[in-house]
N, C-alpha and C positions, 0 to 999 in steps of 0.2 A: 611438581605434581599438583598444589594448589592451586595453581595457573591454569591448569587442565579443567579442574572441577568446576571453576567461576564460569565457563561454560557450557555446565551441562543446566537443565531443567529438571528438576525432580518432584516427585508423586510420593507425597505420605500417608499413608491409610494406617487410621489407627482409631481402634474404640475407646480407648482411655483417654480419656479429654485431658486431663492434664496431663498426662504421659505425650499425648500429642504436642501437645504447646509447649512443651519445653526441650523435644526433638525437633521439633520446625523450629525454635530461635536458634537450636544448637545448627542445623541444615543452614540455614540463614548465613553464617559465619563462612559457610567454603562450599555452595550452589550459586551460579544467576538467581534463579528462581524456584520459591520452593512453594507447591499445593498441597496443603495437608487437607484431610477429608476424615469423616468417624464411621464411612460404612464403605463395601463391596461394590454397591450399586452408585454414589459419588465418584467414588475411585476408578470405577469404569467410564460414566461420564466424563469427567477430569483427562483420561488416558486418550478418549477419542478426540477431546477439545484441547488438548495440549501438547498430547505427544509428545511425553517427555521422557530422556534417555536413559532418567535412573527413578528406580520402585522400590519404594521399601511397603512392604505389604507386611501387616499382622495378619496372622494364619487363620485366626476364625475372628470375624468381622459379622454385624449384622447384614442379613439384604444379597451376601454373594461372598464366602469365601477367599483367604488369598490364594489359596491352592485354583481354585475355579476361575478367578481373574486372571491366575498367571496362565494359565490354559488358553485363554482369550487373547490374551497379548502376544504370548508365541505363536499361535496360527497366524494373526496379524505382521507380526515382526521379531526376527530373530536377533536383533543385535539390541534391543532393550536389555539394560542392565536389571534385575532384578534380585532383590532382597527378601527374603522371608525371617521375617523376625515371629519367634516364638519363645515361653516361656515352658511350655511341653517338651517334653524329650523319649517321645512314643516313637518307636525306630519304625513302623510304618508310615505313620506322619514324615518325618524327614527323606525316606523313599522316595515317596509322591513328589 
């Protein structure tokens, strides 16, 4: 299974700076390649110039939503692994 992962390219969006930096060295360890990013609007730049097969998005990011991003990425492509990472446990939120 880790064999698998050292080939994928991955997208981390995260507004917590250090929270970021210490999930991208943790990604580091079992991704090829890993782009972390602290905003909606990065991470979507990042998605088009990278195209990469797994996303772990924070649910509310400045600049564009992960909810809103992931929206953008499925009209574009449907077999992007995607991640919603949240700290909230609003059952409408998790719907979406």
């Amino acid at each position: 299974m880790i064999n698998i992962l050292k080939e994928y390219k991955v997208l981390y969006a995260e507004d917590d700076i250090e929270l970021k930096e210490q999930m991208s060295e943790y990604f580091k360890n079992y991704f090829k390649e890993v782009v972390s990013v602290s905003n909606g609007k990065d991470a979507l730049e990042v998605y088009k110039s990278h195209k990469p097969e797994v996303v772990f998005l924070d649910i509310y990011m400045p600049e564009l939503n992960g909810l809103e991003l992931t929206q953008y990425i499925r009209k574009e492509n449907h077999n992007t692994k995607i991640v919603i990472i949240s700290a909230h446990s609003q059952s409408d939120l998790m719907l979406q």
